[in-house]
C-alpha positions as CSV (number, residue, x, y, z in Angstrom):
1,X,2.9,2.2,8.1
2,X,4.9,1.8,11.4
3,X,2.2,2.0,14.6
4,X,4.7,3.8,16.8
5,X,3.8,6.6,14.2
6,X,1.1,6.6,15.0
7,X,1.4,6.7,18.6
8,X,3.5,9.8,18.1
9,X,0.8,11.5,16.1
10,X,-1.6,10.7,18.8
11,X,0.2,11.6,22.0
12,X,0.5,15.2,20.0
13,X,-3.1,15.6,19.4
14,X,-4.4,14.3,22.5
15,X,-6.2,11.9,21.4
16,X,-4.9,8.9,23.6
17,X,-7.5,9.9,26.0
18,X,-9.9,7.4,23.7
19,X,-8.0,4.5,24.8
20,X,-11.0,4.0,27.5
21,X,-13.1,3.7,24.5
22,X,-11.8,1.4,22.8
23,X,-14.0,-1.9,22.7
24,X,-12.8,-5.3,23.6
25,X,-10.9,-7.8,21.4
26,X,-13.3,-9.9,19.7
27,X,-10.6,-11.0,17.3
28,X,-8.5,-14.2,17.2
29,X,-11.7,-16.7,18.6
30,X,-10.4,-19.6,15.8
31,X,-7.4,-21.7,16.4
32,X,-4.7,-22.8,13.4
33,X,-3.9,-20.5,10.3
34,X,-6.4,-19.3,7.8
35,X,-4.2,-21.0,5.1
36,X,-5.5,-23.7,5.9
37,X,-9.3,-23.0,5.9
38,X,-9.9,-21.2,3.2
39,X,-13.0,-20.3,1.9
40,X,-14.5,-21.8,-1.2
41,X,-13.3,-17.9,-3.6
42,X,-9.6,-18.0,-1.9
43,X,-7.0,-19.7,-3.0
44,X,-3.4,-19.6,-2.6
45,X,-0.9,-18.6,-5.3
46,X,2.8,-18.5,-3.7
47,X,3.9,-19.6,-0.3
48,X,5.8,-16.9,0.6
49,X,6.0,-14.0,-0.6
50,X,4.4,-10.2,-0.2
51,X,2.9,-6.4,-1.2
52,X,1.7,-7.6,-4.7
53,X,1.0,-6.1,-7.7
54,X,-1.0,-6.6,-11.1
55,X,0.1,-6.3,-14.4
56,X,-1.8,-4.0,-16.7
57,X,-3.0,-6.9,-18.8
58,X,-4.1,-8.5,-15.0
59,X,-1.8,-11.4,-16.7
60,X,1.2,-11.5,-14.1
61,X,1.8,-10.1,-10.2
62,X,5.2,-8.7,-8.9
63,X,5.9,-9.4,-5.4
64,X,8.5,-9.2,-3.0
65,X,10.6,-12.0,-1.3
66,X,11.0,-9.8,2.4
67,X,10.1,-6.3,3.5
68,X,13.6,-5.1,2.3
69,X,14.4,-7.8,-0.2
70,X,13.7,-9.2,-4.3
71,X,11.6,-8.6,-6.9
72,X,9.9,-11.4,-8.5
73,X,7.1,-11.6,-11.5
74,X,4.4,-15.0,-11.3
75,X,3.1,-15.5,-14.4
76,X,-0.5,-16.5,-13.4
77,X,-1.4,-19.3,-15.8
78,X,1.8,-21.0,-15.8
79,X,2.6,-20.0,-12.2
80,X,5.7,-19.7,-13.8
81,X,8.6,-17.3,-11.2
82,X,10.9,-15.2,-12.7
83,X,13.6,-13.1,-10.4
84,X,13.6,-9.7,-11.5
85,X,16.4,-8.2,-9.6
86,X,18.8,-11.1,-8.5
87,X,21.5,-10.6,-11.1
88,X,22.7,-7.1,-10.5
89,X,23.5,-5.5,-6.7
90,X,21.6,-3.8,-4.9
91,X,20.7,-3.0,-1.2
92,X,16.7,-4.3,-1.6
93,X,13.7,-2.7,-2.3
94,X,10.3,-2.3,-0.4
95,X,7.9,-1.9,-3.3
96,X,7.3,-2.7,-6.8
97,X,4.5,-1.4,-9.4
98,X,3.9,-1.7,-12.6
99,X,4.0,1.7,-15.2
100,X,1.7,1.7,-17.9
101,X,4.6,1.1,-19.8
102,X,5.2,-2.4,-18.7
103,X,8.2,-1.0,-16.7
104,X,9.1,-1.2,-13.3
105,X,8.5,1.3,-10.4
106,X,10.6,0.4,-7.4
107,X,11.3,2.0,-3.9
108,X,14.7,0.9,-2.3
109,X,17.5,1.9,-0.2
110,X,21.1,3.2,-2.1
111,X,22.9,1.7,0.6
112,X,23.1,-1.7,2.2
113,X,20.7,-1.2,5.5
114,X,22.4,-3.4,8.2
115,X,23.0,-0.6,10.5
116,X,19.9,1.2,9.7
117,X,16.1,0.9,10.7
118,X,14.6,-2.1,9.6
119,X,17.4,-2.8,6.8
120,X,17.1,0.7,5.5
121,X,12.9,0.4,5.0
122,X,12.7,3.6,5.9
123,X,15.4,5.8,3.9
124,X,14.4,4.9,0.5
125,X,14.4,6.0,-3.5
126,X,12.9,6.1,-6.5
127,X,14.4,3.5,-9.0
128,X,13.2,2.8,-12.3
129,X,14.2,-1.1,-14.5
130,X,13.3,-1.4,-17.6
131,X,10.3,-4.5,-18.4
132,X,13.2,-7.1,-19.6
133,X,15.2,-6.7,-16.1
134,X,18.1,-6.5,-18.5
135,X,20.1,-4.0,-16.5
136,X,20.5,-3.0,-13.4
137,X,17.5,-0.4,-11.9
138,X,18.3,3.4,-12.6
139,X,17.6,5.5,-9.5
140,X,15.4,8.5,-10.2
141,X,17.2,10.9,-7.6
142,X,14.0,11.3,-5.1
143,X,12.9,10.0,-1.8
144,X,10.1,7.9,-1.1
145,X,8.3,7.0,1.8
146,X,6.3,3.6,1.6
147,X,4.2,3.1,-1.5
148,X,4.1,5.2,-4.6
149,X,1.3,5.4,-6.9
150,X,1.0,4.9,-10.8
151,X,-1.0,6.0,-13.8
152,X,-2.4,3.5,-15.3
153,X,-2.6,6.2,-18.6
154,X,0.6,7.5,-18.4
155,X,4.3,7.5,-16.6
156,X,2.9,10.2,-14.2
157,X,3.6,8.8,-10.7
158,X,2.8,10.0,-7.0
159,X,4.9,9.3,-4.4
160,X,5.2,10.9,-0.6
161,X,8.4,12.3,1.4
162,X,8.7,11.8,4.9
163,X,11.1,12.7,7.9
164,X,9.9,9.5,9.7
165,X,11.9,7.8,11.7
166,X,14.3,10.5,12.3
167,X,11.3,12.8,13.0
168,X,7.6,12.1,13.6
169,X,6.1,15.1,15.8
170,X,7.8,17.7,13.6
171,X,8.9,15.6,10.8
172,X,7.8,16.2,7.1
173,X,4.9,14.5,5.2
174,X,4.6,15.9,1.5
175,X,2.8,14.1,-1.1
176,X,4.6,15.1,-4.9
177,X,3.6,14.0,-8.2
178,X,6.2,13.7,-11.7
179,X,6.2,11.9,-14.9
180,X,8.5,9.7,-16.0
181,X,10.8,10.3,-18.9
182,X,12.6,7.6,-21.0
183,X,15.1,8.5,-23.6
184,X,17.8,6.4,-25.3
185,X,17.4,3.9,-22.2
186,X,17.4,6.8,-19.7
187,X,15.0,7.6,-17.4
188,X,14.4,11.1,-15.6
189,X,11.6,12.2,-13.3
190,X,10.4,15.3,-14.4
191,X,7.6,17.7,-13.7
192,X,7.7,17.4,-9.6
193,X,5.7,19.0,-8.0
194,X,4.4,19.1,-4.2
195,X,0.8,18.5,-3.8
196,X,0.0,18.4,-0.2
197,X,2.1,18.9,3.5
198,X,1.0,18.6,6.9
199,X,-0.6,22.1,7.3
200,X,-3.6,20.7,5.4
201,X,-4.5,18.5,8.6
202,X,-3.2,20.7,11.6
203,X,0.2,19.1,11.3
204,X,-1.6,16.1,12.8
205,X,-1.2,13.4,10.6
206,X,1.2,11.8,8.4
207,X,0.2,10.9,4.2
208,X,1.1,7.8,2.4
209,X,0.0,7.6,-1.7
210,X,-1.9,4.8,-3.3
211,X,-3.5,5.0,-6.6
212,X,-4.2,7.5,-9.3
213,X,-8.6,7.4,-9.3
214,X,-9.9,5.9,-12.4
215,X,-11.0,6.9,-14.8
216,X,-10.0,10.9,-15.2
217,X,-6.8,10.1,-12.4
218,X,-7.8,14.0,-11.5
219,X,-7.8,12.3,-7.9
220,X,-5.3,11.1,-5.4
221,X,-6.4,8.3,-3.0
222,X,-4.2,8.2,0.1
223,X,-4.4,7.5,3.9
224,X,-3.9,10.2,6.2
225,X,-2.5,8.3,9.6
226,X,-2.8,9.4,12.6
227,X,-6.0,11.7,11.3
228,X,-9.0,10.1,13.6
229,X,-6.9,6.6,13.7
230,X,-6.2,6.6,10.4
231,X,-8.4,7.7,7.1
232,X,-9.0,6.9,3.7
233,X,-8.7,10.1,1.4
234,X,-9.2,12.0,-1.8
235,X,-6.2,14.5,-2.7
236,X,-8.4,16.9,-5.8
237,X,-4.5,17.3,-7.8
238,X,-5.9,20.7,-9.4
239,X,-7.7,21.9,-6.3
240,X,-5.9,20.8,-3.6
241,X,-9.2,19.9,-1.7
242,X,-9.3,16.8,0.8
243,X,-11.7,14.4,0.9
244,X,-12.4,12.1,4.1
245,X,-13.9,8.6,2.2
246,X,-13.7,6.0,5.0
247,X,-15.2,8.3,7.8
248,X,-14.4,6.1,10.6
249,X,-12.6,6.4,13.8
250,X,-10.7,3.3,13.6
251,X,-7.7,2.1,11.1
252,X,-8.4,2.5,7.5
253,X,-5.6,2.1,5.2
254,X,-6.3,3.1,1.2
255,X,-4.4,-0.2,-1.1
256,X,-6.0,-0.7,-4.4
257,X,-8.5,1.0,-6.3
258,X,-10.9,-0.7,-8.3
259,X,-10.7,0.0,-11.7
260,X,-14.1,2.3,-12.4
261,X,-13.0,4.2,-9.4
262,X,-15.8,4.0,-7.3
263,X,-14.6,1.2,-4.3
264,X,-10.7,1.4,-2.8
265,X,-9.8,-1.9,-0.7
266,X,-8.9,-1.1,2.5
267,X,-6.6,-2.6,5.2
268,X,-9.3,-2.5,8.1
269,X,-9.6,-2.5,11.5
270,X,-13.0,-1.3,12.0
271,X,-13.4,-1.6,16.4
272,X,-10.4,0.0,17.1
273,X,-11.3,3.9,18.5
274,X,-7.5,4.5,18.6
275,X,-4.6,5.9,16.8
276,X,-2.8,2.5,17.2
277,X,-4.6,-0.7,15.8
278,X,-4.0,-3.9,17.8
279,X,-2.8,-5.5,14.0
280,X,-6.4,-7.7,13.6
281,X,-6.5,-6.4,10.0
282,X,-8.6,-7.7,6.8
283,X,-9.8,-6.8,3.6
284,X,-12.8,-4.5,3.2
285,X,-13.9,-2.6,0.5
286,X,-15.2,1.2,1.0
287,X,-17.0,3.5,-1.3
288,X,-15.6,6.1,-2.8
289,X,-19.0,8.4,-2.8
290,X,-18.7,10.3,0.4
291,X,-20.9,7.5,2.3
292,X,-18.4,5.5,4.4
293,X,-20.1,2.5,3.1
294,X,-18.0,-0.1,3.8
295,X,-18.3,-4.1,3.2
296,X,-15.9,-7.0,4.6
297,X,-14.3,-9.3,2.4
298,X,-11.8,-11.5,4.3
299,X,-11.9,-13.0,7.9
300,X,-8.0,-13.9,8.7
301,X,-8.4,-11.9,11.8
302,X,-10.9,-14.7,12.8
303,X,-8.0,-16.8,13.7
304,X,-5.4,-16.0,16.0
305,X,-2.2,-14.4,15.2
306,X,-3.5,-13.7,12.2
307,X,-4.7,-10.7,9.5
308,X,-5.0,-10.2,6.0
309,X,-3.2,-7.2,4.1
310,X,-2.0,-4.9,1.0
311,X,-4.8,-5.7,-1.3
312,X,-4.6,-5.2,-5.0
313,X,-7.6,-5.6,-7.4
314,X,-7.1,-6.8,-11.1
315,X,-7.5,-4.5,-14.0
316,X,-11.0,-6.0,-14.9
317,X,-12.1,-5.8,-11.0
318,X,-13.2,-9.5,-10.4
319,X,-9.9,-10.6,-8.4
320,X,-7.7,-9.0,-5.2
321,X,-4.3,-10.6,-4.6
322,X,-3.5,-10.0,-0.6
323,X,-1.2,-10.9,2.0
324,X,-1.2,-13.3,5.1
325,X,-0.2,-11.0,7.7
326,X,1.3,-12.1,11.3
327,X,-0.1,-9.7,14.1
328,X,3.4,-10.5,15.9
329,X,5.5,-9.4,13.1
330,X,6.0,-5.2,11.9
331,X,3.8,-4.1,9.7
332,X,3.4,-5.1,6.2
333,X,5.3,-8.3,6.9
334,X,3.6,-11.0,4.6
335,X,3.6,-14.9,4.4
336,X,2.5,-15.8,1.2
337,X,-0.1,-14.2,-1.2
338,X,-3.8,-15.0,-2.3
339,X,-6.3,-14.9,-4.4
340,X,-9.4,-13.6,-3.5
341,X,-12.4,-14.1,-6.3
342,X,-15.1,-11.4,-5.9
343,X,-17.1,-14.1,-8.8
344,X,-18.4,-10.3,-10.2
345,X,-17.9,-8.6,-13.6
346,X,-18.3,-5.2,-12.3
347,X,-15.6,-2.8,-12.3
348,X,-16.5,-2.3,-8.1
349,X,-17.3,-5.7,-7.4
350,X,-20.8,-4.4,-6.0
C-alpha cells in the first residue's frame, strides 16, 4: 500500500495533528543486512525475488521477479525454478495466488505500463492461467487493487476496487467477492458481488483484501488504511459487520492467515502514532479474538535500511515465507525471500 495514501487519508481526517506524538526512531541501531545474520529458524530460499505464496499441498511457493514483473514456482525440496509466464506476452503482473484448484490467480496490467504509475501497478486485472502455464493467462474482465484473496475450499475469490492514484480523498474503495468458473478451458468470474465501500468507515479509509478466515471462510480479513494508521479487520460476508482485530494506532497490515484461523501475520510497525509509517516493518503475528494480542516474530528493522514483509504461513502452520524489504525502496519492493520456522505443530503457531 502506497504511504502517500495514506497521507491523503490523513490530511482529510485531521489526524496529522498526532505527528507530535509520534515516538522517536529506535529502529535501524545494527549495521550490515539481516541476510547475513540470520537467526538460527531463518533461512534463505531465493536471492531475489518477492510477495510469495504457498501451494495448497505447502509443497511449492509462487513469487514474483519485480513489483510489476514474472511469475515463478520453487519447488521447495528440489529448489527447483520454473518460469510460469515467460513464454507468452504480457505487460507483468503484481500478484500471484494459488486457487484451490491448483490454478493460478494473477493481478496485472492489460497494457504495457511505461508511461503509467509505477509500470501500471496501479491500473490492474484479474487474470486467471491454468496450473500447466500451457497458455497464455485469461483476463477475467475486473479490476483489482493490490492483493486478492482465495478460498482455500473453493474458486470463490475476494478482491477490492480502487480509484487510487487518480483519486484518493474521493476516490473509491469497494471490497467484492465472485467465484470462478472453468468450462472447456474457459474461465468466467461469476457471482460478483460488492461487500463493503467507504461509507462503512466515514469515507476515511481505504480497504485492501487478504484471506478468506479458516475454517467456515464466513469472514473477510483485510486492512483498512488510513483507519487509526492502519488496521487489521474482519469483513462478516453475510452481515456486513466490521471488526477492528489489531487495535492499535500504528501500521498494521493483514498478509496471511494461519490456517485454524485464529492468528493473521501482520506487516507491523507498532511505535508509529501516524497515518504514515516511517517503512521499519517486521513480522508479527496478531490474534484474531478481539484482544489485540500481538507477538513479534522478525527483527529486520534492527538493522538499518532494512524491514521484513508480505508474510505467508504454510498450510500446516509451522512455516512463513517473507520478504527482505528496503526502507528506501516503494512499498512492497522485496529482495529475496525467507523462511521463517515457527518449530510449532499448531495451526497458530501459539
Amino acid at each position: 500500500m502506497p504511504f502517500d495514501l495514506l497521507r491523503g487519508v490523513a490530511s482529510c481526517a485531521g489526524l496529522l495533528s498526532l505527528l507530535a506524538c509520534s515516538s522517536p526512531d529506535r529502529h535501524g541501531t545494527r549495521s550490515g543486512s539481516p541476510a547475513d545474520a540470520l537467526p538460527p529458524n531463518v533461512s534463505l530460499l531465493v536471492p531475489e525475488g518477492l510477495r510469495p505464496d504457498w501451494s495448497g499441498d505447502g509443497r511449492r511457493l509462487l513469487y514474483l521477479d519485480a513489483l510489476v514483473g514474472d511469475v515463478f514456482e520453487l519447488d521447495l525440496a528440489t529448489r527447483a525454478v520454473r518460469p510460469l509466464t515467460r513464454h507468452f506476452a504480457h505487460a507483468g503482473f503484481t500478484r500471484a495466488r494459488y486457487l484451490a484448484s491448483g490454478d493460478l490467480l494473477l493481478c496485472g496490467p492489460r497494457a504495457a505500463g511505461a508511461a503509467r504509475p509505477e509500470g501500471g501497478r496501479w491500473h490492474t486485472e484479474l487474470w486467471w492461467l491454468a496450473a500447466d502455464a500451457s497458455a497464455p493467462a485469461v483476463a477475467l474482465e475486473a479490476p483489482c487493487f493490490e492483493g486478492p484473496a482465495v478460498s482455500r475450499r473453493s474458486l470463490r475469490i475476494a478482491w477490492t476496487r480502487s480509484d487510487y492514484p487518480d483519486s484518493v480523498i474521493f476516490g473509491r474503495s469497494e471490497i467484492w467477492t465472485g467465484e470462478i468458473v472453468v468450462e472447456n478451458g474457459r474461465p468466467e468470474l461469476v457471482d460478483r458481488v460488492k461487500r463493503l465501500d467507504r461509507s462503512a468507515l466515514n469515507y476515511l479509509a481505504f480497504f485492501e483484501t487478504q484471506d478468506f478466515r479458516p475454517p467456515d471462510e464466513r469472514e473477510l480479513i483485510i486492512t483498512a488504511y488510513g483507519h487509526r494508521g492502519g488496521e487489521v479487520m474482519g469483513l462478516e460476508l453475510e452481515t456486513g459487520t466490521l471488526t477492528n482485530y489489531s487495535r492499535s494506532w500504528g501500521y498494521d497490515e493483514a498478509e496471511g492467515v494461519f490456517p485454524d484461523g485464529k492468528h493473521v501475520a501482520v506487516e507491523r510497525e507498532p511505535d508509529t502514532y501516524t497515518a504514515t509509517p516511517r517503512g521499519h516493518i517486521d513480522i508479527w503475528r496478531t490474534a484474531l479474538d478481539g484482544s489485540g494480542e500481538t507477538r513479534r516474530l522478525t527483527r529486520f528493522s534492527d538493522f538499518a535500511g532494512y524491514g521484513a514483509n508480505n508474510p505467508v504461513v504454510s498450510p500446516d502452520g509451522r512455516r512463513i515465507a517473507f520478504g527482505l524489504r528496503r526502507t528506501d525502496g516503494p512499498h512492497g519492493n522485496g529482495h529475496g525471500i525467507f523462511l521463517l520456522d515457527l518449530g510449532e505443530a499448531s495451526g497458530s503457531g501459539s
